[in-house]
ChimeraX commands (.cxc) that place a marker at each C-alpha (Angstrom):
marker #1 position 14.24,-27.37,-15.41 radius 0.5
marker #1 position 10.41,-26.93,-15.01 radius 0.5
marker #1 position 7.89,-26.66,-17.52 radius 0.5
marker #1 position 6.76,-23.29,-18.70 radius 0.5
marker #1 position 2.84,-23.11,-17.79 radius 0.5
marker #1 position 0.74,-24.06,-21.09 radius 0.5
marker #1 position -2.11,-22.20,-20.44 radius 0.5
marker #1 position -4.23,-20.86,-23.51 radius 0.5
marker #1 position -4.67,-16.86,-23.45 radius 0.5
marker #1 position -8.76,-17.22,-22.73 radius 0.5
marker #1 position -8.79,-20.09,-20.50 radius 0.5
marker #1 position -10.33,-19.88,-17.21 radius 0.5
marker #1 position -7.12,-21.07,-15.07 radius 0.5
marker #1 position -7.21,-21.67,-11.13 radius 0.5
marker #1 position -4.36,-20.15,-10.61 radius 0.5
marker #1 position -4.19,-20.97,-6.31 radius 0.5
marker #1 position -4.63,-25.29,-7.43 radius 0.5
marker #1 position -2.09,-24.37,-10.40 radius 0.5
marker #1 position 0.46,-23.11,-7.28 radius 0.5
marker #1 position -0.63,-26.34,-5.10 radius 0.5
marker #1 position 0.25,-28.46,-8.11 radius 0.5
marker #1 position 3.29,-26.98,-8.80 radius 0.5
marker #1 position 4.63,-26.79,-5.18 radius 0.5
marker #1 position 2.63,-30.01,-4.09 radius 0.5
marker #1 position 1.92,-28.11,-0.80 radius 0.5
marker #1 position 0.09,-30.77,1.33 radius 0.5
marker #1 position 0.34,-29.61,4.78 radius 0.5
marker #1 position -1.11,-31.28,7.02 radius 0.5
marker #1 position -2.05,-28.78,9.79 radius 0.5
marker #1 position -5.71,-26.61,9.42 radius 0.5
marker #1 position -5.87,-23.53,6.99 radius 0.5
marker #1 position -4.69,-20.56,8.47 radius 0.5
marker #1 position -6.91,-18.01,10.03 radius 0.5
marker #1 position -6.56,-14.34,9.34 radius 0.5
marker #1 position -8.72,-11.74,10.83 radius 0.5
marker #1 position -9.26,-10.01,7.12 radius 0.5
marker #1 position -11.18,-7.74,8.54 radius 0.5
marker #1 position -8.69,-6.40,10.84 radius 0.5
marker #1 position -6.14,-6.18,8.22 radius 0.5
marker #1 position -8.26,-4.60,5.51 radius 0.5
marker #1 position -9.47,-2.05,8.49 radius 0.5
marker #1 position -5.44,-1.57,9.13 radius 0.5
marker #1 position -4.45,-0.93,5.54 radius 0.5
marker #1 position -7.73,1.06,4.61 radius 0.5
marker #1 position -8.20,-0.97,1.69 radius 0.5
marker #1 position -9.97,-4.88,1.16 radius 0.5
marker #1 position -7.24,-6.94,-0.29 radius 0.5
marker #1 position -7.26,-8.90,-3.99 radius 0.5
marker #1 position -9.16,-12.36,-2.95 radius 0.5
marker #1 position -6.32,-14.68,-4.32 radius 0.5
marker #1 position -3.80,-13.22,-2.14 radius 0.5
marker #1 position -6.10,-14.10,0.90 radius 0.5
marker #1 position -6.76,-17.17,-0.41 radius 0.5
marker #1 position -2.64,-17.77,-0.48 radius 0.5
marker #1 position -2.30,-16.52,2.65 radius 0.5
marker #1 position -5.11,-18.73,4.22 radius 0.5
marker #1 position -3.58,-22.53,1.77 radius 0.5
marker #1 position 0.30,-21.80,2.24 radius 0.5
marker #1 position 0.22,-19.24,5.78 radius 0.5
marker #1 position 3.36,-17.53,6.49 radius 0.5
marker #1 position 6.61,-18.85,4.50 radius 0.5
marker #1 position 8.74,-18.58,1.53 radius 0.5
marker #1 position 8.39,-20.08,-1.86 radius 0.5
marker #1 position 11.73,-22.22,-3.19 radius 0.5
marker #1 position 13.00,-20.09,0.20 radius 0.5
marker #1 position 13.40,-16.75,-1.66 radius 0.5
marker #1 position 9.80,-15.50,-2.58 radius 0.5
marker #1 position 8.70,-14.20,1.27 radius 0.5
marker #1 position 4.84,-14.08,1.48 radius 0.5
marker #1 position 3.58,-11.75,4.10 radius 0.5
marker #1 position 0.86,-12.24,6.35 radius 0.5
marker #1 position -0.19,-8.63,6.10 radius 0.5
marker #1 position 0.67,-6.42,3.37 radius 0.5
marker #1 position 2.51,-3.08,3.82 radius 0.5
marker #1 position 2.17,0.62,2.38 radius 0.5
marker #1 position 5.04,1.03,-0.13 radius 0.5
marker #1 position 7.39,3.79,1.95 radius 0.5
marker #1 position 6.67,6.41,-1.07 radius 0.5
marker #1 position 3.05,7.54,-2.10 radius 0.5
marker #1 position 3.15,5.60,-5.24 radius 0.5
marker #1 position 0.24,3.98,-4.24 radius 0.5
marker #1 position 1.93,0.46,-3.87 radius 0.5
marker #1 position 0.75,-1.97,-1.36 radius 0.5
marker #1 position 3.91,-4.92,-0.73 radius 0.5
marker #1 position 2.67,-8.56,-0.34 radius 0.5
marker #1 position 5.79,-9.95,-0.89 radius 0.5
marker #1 position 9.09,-9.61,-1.20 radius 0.5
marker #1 position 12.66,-11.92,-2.25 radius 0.5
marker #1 position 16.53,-11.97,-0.78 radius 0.5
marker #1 position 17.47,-9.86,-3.39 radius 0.5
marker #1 position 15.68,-6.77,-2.03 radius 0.5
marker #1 position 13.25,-6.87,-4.70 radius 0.5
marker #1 position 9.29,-6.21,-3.41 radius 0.5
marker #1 position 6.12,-7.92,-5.72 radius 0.5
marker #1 position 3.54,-5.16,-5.01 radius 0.5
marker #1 position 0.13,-4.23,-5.82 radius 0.5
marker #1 position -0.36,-0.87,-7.73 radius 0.5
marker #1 position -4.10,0.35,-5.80 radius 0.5
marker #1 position -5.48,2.18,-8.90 radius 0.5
marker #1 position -8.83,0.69,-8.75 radius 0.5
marker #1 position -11.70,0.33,-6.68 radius 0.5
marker #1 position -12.00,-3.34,-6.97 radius 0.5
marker #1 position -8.92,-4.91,-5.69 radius 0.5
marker #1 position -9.30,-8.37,-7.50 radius 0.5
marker #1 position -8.16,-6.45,-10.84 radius 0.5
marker #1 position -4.69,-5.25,-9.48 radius 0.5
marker #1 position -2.15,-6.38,-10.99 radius 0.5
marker #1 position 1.46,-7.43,-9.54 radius 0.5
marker #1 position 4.29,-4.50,-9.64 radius 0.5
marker #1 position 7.56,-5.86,-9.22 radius 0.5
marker #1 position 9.68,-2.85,-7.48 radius 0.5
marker #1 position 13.57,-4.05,-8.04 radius 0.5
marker #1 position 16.46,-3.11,-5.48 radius 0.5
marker #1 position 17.27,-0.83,-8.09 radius 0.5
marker #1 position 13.89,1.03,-8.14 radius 0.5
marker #1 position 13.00,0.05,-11.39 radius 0.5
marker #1 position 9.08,-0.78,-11.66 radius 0.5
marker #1 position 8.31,-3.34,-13.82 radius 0.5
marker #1 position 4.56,-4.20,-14.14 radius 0.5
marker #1 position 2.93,-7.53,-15.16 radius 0.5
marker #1 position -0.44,-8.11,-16.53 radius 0.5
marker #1 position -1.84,-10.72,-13.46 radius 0.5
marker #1 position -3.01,-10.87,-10.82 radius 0.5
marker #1 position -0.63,-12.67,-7.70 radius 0.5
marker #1 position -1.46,-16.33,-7.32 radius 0.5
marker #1 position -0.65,-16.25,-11.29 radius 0.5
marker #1 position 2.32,-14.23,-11.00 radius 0.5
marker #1 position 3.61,-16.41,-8.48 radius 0.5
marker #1 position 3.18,-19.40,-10.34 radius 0.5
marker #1 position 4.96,-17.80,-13.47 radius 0.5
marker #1 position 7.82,-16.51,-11.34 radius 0.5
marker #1 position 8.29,-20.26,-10.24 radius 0.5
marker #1 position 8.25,-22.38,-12.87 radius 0.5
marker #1 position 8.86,-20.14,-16.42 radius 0.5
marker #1 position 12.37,-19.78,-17.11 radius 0.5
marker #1 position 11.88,-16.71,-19.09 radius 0.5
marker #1 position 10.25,-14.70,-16.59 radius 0.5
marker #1 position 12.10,-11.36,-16.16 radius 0.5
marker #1 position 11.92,-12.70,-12.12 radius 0.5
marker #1 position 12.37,-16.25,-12.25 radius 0.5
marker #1 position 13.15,-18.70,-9.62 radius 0.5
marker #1 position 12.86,-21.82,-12.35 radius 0.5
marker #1 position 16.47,-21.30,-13.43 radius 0.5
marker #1 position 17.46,-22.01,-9.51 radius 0.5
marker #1 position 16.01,-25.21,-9.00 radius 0.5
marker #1 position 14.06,-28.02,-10.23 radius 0.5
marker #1 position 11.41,-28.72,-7.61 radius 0.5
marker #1 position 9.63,-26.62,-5.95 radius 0.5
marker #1 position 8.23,-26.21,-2.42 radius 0.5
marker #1 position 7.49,-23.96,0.42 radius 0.5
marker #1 position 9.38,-23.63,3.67 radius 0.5
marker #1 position 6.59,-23.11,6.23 radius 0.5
marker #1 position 7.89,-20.35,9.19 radius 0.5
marker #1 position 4.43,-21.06,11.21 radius 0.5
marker #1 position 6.54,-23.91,13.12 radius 0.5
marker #1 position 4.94,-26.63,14.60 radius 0.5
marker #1 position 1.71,-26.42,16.55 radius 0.5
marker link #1:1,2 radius 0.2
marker link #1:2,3 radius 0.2
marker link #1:3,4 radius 0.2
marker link #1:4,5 radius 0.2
marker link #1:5,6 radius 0.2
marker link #1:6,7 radius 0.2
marker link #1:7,8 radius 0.2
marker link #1:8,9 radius 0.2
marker link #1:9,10 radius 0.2
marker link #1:10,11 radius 0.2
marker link #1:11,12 radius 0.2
marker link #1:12,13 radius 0.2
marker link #1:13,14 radius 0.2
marker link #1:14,15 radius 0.2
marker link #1:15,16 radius 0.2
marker link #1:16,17 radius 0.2
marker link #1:17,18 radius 0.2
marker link #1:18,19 radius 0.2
marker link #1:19,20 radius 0.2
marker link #1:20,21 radius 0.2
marker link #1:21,22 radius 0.2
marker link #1:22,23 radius 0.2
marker link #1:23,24 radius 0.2
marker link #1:24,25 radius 0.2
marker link #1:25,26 radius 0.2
marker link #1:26,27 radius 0.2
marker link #1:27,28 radius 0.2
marker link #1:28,29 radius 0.2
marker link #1:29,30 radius 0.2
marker link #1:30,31 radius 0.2
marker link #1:31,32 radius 0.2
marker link #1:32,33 radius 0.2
marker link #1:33,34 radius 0.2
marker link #1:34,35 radius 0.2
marker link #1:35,36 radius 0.2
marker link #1:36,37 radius 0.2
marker link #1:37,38 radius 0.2
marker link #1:38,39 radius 0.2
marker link #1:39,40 radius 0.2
marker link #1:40,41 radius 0.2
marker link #1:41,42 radius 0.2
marker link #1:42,43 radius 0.2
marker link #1:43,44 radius 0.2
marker link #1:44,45 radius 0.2
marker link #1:45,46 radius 0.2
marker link #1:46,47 radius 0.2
marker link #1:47,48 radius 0.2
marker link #1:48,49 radius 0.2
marker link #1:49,50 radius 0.2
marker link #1:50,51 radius 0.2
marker link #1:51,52 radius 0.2
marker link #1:52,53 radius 0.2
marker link #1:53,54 radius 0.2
marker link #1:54,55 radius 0.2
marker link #1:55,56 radius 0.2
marker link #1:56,57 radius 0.2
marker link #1:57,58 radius 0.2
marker link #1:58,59 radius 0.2
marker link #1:59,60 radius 0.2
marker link #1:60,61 radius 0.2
marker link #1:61,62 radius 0.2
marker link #1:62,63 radius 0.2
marker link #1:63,64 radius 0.2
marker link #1:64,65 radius 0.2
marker link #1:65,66 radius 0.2
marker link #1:66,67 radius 0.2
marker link #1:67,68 radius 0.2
marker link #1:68,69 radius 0.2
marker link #1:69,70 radius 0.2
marker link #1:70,71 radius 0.2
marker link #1:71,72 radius 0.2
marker link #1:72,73 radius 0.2
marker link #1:73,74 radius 0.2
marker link #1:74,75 radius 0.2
marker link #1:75,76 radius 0.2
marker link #1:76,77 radius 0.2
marker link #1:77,78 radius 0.2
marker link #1:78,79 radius 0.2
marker link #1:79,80 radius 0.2
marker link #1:80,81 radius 0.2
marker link #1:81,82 radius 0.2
marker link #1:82,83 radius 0.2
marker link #1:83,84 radius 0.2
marker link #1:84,85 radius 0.2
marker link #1:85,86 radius 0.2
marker link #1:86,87 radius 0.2
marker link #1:87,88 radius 0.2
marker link #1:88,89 radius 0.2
marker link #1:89,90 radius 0.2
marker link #1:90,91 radius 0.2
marker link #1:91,92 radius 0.2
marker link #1:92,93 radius 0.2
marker link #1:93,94 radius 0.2
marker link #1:94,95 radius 0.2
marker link #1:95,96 radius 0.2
marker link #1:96,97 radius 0.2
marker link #1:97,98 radius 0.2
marker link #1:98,99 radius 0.2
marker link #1:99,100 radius 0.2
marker link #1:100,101 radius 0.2
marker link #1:101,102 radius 0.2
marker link #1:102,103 radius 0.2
marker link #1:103,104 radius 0.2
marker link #1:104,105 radius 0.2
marker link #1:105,106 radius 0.2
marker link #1:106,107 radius 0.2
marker link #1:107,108 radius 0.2
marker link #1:108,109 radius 0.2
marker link #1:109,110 radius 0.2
marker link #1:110,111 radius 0.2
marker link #1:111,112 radius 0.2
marker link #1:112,113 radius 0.2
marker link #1:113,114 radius 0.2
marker link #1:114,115 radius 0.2
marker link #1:115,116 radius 0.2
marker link #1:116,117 radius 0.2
marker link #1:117,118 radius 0.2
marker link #1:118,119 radius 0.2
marker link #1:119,120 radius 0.2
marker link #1:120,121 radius 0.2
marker link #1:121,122 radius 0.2
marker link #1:122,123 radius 0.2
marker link #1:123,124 radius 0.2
marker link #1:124,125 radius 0.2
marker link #1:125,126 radius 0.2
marker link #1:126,127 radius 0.2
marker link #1:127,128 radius 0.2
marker link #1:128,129 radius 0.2
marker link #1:129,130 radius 0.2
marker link #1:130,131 radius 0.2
marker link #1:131,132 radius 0.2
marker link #1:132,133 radius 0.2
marker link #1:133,134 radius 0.2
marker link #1:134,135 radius 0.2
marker link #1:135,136 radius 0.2
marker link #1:136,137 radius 0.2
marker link #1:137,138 radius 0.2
marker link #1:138,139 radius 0.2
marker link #1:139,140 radius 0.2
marker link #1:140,141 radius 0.2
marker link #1:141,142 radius 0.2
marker link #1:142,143 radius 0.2
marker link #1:143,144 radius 0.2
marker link #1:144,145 radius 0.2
marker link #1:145,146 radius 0.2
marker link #1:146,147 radius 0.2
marker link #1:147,148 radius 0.2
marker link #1:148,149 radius 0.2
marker link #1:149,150 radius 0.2
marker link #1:150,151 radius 0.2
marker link #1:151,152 radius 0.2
marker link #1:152,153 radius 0.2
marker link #1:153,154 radius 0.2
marker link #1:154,155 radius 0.2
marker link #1:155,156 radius 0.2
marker link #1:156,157 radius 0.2
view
């Protein structure tokens, strides 16, 4: 089973090279290109940077081939004010709660396939990293396997 993440409570952690690490992503191809400004424009709002920064390192797949990153996120189909980056085969949907004007202090929303909103204290490149490798986390993928890795749905250029 994977290590929990020792990280001390005020250290300054680089949480996108702490999910690199972890899922020892090395692909080969270039970075992928997103026209932010054309998705911001679409959703009316500019998106957390760490989630672009995701998007642009690991492009369109699935983490351990249940955590499904989006390309663009989507309007929650309520007016909770929940914007859906991701989302797993269980029906469950890791969202963004909008409540402030500066998007890089949003934290992650997990909306189960029961409706029940639980909300974590990060921000997503963090969260993701939890959810992968900390057995204890309410939405852990650690207990499922003991590597980890991304399964890239770009195909081959």
């Amino acid at each position: 089973m994977p290590e929990p993440l020792a990280v001390a409570p005020d250290e300054d952690v680089d949480w996108m090279e702490q999910l690199g690490r972890i899922t020892g992503w090395s692909h080969p191809g270039r970075p992928q290109d997103v026209d932010w400004a054309g998705v911001e424009s679409r959703l009316g709002a500019v998106l957390p940077s760490d989630y672009k920064r995701m998007v642009e390192t690991f492009g369109e797949g699935s983490f351990d081939g249940l955590l499904n990153l989006m390309q663009e996120p989507r309007a929650a189909l309520d007016e909770d004010g929940l914007l859906i980056w991701a989302g797993t085969e269980h029906e469950d949907l890791y969202c963004w709660r909008t409540d402030s004007d500066d998007p890089d202090r949003w934290s992650v929303l997990v909306r189960s396939f029961d409706r029940e909103d639980v909300p974590f204290d990060c921000q997503t490149a963090e969260f993701v990293c939890h959810v992968l490798v900390d057995p204890h986390h309410p939405f852990t993928m650690a207990r499922n396997f003991t590597t980890r890795w991304l399964a890239d749905h770009r195909g081959s250029d």
